[in-house]
C-alpha positions as CSV (number, residue, x, y, z in Angstrom):
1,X,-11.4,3.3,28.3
2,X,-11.2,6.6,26.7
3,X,-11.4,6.9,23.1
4,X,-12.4,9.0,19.9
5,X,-15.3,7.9,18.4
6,X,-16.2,9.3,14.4
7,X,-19.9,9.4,14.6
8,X,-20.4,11.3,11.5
9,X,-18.3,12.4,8.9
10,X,-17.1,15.8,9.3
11,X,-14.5,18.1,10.4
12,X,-11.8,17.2,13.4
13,X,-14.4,18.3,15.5
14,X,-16.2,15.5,14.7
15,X,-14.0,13.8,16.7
16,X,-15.4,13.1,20.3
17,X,-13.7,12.0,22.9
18,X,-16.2,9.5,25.3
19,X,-15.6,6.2,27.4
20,X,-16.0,3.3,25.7
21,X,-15.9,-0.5,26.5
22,X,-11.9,-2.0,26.7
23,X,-12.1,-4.7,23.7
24,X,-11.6,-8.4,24.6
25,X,-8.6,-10.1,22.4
26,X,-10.1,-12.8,20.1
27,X,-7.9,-15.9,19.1
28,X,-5.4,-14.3,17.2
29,X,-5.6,-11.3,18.8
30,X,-3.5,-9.4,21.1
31,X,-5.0,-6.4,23.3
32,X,-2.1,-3.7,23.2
33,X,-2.1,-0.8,26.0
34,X,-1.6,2.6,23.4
35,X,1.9,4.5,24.3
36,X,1.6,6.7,21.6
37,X,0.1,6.7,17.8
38,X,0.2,8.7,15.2
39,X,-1.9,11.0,12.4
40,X,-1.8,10.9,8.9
41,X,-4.0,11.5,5.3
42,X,-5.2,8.4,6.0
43,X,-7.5,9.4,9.2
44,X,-8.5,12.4,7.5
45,X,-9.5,11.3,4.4
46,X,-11.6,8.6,6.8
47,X,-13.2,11.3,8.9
48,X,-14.5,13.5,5.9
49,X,-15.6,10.6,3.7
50,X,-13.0,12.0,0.9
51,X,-13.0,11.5,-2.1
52,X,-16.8,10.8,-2.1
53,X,-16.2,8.7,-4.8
54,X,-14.5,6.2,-2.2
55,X,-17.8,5.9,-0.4
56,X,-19.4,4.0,-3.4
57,X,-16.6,1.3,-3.4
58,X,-15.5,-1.7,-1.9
59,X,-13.9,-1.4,0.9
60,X,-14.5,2.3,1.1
61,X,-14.8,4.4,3.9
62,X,-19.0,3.6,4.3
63,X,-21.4,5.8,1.8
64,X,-24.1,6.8,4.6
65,X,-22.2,7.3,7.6
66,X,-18.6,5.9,8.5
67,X,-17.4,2.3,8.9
68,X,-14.6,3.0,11.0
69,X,-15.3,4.5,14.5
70,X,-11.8,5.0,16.2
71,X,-9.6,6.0,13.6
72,X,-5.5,5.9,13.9
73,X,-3.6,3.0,12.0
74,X,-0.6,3.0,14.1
75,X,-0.2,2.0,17.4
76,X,3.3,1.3,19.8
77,X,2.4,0.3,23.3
78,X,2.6,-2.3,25.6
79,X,1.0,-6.1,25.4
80,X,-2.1,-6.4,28.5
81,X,-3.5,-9.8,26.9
82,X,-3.4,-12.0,24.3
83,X,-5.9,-14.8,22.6
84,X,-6.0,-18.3,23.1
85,X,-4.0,-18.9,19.3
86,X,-1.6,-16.0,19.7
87,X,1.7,-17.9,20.5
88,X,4.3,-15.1,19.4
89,X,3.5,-12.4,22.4
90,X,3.1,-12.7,26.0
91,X,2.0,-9.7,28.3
92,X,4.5,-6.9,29.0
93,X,5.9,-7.3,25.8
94,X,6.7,-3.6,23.6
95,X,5.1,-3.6,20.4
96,X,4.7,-1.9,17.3
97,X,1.4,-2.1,14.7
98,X,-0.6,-1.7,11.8
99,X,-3.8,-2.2,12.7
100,X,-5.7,0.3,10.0
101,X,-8.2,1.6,12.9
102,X,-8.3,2.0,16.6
103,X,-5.5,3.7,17.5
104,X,-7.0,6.9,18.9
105,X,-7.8,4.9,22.2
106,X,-6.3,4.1,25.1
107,X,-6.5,0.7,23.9
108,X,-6.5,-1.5,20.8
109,X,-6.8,-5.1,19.9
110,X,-5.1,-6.3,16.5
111,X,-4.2,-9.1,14.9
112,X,-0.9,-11.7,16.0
113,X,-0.5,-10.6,11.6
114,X,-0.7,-6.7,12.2
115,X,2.4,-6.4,14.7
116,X,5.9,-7.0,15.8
117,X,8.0,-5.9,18.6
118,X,8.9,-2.4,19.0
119,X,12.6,-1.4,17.6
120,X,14.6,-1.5,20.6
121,X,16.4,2.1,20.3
122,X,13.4,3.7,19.3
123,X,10.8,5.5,22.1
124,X,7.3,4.5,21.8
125,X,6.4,8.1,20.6
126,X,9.3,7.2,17.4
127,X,7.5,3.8,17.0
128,X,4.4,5.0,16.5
129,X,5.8,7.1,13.5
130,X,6.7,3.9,11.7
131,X,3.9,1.4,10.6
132,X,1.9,3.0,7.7
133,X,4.4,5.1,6.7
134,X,7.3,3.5,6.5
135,X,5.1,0.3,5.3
136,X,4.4,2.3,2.4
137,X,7.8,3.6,1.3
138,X,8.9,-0.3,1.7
139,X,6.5,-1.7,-0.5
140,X,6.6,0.5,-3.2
141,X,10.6,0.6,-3.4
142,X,10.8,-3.5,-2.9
143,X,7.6,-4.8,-4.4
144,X,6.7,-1.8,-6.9
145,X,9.8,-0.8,-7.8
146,X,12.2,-3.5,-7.4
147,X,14.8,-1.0,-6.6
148,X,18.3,-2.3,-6.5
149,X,21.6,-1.1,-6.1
150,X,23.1,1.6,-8.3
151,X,19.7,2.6,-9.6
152,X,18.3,6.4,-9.9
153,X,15.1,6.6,-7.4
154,X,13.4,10.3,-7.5
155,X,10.9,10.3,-4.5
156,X,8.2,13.1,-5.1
157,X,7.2,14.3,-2.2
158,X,10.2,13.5,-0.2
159,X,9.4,15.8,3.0
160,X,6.6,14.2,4.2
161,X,5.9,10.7,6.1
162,X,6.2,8.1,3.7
163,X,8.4,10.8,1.6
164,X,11.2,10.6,4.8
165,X,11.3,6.7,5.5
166,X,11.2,6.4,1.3
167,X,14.3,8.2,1.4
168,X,16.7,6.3,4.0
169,X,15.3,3.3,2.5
170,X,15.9,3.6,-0.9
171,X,19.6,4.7,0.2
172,X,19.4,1.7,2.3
173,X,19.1,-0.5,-0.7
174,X,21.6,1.0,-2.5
175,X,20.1,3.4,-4.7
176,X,21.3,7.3,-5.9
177,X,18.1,9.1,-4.4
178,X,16.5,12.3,-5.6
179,X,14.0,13.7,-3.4
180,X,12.1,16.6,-4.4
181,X,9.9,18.8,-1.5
182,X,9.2,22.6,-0.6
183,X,12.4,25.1,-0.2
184,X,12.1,25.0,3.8
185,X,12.3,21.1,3.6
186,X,15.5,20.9,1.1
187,X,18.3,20.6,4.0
188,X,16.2,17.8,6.1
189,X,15.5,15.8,2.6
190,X,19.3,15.8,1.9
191,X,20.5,15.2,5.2
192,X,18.6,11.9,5.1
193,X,20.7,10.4,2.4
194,X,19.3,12.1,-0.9
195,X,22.2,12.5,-3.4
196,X,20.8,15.6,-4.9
197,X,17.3,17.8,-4.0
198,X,14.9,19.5,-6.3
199,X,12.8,22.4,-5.3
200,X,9.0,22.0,-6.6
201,X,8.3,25.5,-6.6
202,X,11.5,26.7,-9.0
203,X,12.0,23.4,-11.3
204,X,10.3,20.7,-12.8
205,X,11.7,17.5,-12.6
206,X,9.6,16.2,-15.4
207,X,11.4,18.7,-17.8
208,X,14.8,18.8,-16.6
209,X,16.2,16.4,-18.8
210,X,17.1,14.1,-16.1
211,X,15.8,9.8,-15.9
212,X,15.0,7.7,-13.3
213,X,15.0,4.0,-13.1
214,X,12.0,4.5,-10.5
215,X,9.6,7.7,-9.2
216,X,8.3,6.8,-6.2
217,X,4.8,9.5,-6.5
218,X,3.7,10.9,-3.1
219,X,2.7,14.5,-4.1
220,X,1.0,13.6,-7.3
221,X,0.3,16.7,-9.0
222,X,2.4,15.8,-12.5
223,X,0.0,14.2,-14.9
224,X,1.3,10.5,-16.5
225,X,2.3,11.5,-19.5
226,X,4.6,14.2,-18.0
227,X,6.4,11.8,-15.3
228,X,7.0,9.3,-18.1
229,X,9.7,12.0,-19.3
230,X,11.7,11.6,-15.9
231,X,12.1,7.8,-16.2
232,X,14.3,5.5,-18.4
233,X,12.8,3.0,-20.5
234,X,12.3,0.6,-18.3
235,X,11.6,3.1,-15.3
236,X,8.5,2.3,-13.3
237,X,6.4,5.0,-11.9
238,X,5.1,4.0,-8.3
239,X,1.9,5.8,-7.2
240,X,1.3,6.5,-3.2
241,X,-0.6,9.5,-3.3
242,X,-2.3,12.8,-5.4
243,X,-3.7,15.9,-4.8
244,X,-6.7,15.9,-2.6
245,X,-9.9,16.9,-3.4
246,X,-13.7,16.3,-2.3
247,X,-15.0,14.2,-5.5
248,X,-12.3,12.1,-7.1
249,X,-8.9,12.5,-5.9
250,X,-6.7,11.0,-5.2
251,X,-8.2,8.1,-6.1
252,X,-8.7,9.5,-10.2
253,X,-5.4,10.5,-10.3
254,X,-4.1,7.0,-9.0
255,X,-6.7,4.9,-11.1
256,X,-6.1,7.1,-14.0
257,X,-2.3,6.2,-14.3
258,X,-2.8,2.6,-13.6
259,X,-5.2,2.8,-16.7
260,X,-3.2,4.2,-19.1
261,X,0.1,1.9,-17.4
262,X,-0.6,-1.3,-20.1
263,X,-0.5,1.5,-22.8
264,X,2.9,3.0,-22.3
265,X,6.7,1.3,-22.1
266,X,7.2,2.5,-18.5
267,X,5.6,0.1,-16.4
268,X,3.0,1.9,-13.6
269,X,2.2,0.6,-10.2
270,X,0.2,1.3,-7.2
271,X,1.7,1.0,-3.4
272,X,-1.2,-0.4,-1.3
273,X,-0.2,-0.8,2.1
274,X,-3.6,-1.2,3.6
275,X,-4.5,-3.9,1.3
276,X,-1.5,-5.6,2.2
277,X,-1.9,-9.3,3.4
278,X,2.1,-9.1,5.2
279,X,2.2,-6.5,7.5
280,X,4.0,-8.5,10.1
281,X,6.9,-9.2,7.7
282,X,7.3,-5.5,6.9
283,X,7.2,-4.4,10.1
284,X,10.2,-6.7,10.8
285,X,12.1,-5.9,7.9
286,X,11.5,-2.2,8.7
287,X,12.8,-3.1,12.4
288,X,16.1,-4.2,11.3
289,X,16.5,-1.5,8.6
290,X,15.7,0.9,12.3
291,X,18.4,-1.2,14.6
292,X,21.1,-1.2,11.7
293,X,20.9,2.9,11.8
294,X,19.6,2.5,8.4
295,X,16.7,4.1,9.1
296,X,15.2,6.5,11.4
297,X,12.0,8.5,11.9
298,X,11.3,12.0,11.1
299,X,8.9,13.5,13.6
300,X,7.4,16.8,12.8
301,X,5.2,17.8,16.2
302,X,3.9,15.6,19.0
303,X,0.7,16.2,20.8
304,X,-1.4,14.9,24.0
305,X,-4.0,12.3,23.3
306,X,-6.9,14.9,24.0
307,X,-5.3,17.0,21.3
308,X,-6.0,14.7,18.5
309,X,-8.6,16.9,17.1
310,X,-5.9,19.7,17.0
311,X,-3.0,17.0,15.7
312,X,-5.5,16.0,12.6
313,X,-6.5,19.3,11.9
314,X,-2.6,20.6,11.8
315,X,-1.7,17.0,9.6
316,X,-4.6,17.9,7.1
317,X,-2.7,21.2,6.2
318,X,-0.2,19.4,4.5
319,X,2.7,20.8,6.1
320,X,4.5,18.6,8.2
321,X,7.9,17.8,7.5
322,X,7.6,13.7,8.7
323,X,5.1,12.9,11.0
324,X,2.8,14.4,13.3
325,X,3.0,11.6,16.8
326,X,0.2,11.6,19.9
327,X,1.3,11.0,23.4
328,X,-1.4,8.8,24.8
C-alpha cells in the first residue's frame, strides 16, 4: 500500500511517500480501507519533534528519531477485515476513528476501542474531520468543564478545529457560548451558535469585565492569572492548547496552569484526548450529537492524498478556519 513514512524529524518534506506492507488485523483489531483523513497540530508537532521538551517524556514523540512513522489520527473508510475477537464490525461496514497514527495510508488497522460507525449524513471526507477534534471539544466541555445548561462557556480560539465542534457543542448542551477568533472568522463562529463574538485583535476578554462559568483554552496566549479574571468563582479554566514554540510550548504553558490550579479558587484542567481510555464512547456520543443536526463539521480546504505534505504545511500556518480534510 502506499503510505507516508516520517523517517526523521523535520519539515513536511520530511514526509515521503513509499509502498509499504498492508498491516494484518490482530484480535481486536479491525483493518479499515482509508476514504479520507485529516491534518492537524497534532501531526505537526509529531513530525518536528516540538516542543523538544516532549522528546524527554513519557509517551513523547521519541528523543532520537520519531516513534510514530505514519502520522494522521483520524481515519473514515470502509471495513476490509477484522480480528478473530472483534465482534462489533463485519467487512463493508463505514467507519469513523481515532486511532492516534496511521492515517496518512491507504490503509490502517485500529483497535474494536478506537472506532464506531461513520455518521450516516455525513461524507467520508466530513467524517474524517471529526475524531480528534471534536473528541477534544467533548471532553473538555463534559468531563472538564461539566458544562450544563444556562451556563456562560467562552471558547478561546473558537475558529479553529476543536474551536468549531466546541462551539455547537457547548450550544448543544445548553450553554450561552462566547467564542472569541480573528476578524475574518467572526461571522462563521457566530453562525455556529455563539451568542456573542469577541475579536482578539481589538479586545481582551480577560479585561472586559465579563465571567464565565467555563473557558474552554485553545489559543492559549493569556497567562493564568489573567484568564482567572474572565471566570466566576467557581469557573473552571479548561486547557487544550498554547502558543507553539520549539523548546517548551505548549506543553509549559499547559503544565504551568495546572501547577498553579491547587493554588487558586478557579479550578484548572487539562483536556487530553489522546490519553483517553473511551474513545469508542465519544465517538458515539459525538455521532448522535452529528444525526440530531446538533453538530456539524467545519471544513476549511480538502486535498489529494499525495498532497499531504502541502495540507500539513498549509495546517501548520495556523489559519484554517475548521479543518483541513485529505481525499485518499
Amino acid at each position: 500500500m502506499k503510505a507516508f513514512v516520517l523517517r526523521a524529524y523535520g519539515s513536511p518534506a520530511a514526509l515521503e511517500l513509499t509502498d509499504v506492507a498492508t498491516p494484518a488485523p490482530g484480535g481486536d483489531e479491525v483493518l479499515v480501507r482509508v476514504r479520507a483523513t485529516s491534518v492537524q497540530p497534532y501531526d505537526w508537532h509529531l513530525m518536528r519533534g516540538q516542543p523538544y521538551v516532549a522528546r524527554l517524556m513519557g509517551g513523547g514523540p521519541g528523543l532520537r528519531g520519531p516513534k510514530i512513522r505514519i502520522l494522521g489520527a483520524d481515519v473514515a473508510g470502509e471495513v476490509v477485515a477484522v480480528g478473530k475477537y472483534v465482534t462489533g464490525f463485519r467487512p463493508g461496514d463505514e467507519v469513523f476513528a481515532m486511532p492516534k497514527q496511521g492515517g496518512f495510508a491507504e490503509y490502517v488497522c485500529v483497535r474494536e476501542a478506537e472506532l464506531a460507525r461513520k455518521p450516516e449524513n455525513l461524507s467520508f471526507e466530513q467524517a474524517a474531520a471529526v475524531p480528534l477534534a471534536a473528541g477534544t471539544a467533548l471532553i473538555g466541555l463534559r468531563d472538564g468543564g461539566h458544562v450544563e445548561p444556562g451556563q456562560k462557556v467562552l471558547v478561546n480560539g473558537a475558529s479553529g478545529g476543536v474551536g468549531t465542534f466546541a462551539v455547537q457543542i457547548a450550544k448543544a448542551f445548553g450553554a450561552e457560548v462566547t467564542g472569541v477568533c480573528g476578524p475574518r472568522n467572526l461571522e462563521l463562529v457566530r453562525s455556529l451558535g455563539a451568542k456573542d463574538v469577541i475579536d482578539y485583535r481589538t479586545s481582551d476578554f480577560t479585561r472586559d469585565g465579563r465571567r464565565y462559568d467555563v473557558l474552554l483554552d485553545i489559543a492559549g496566549g493569556h497567562p493564568v492569572w489573567a484568564c482567572r479574571r474572565a471566570l466566576t468563582r467557581e469557573g473552571r479554566h479548561v486547557l487544550v492548547g498554547g502558543p507553539a514554540g520549539r523548546w517548551f510550548q505548549p506543553v509549559g504553558h499547559m503544565f504551568g496552569v495546572i501547577a498553579l490550579s491547587p493554588l487558586m479558587s478557579r479550578r484548572a484542567v487539562l483536556a487530553d484526548v489522546v490519553r483517553c481510555t473511551t474513545i469508542k464512547q465519544n465517538l458515539t456520543t459525538l455521532t448522535d450529537l452529528i444525526e440530531n443536526g446538533d453538530i456539524t463539521p467545519v471544513i476549511d480546504r480538502t486535498y489529494g492524498f499525495e498532497d499531504i505534505p502541502t495540507a500539513v504545511a498549509y495546517q501548520e500556518k495556523g489559519h484554517a478556519a475548521g479543518k483541513v480534510v485529505i481525499t485518499v
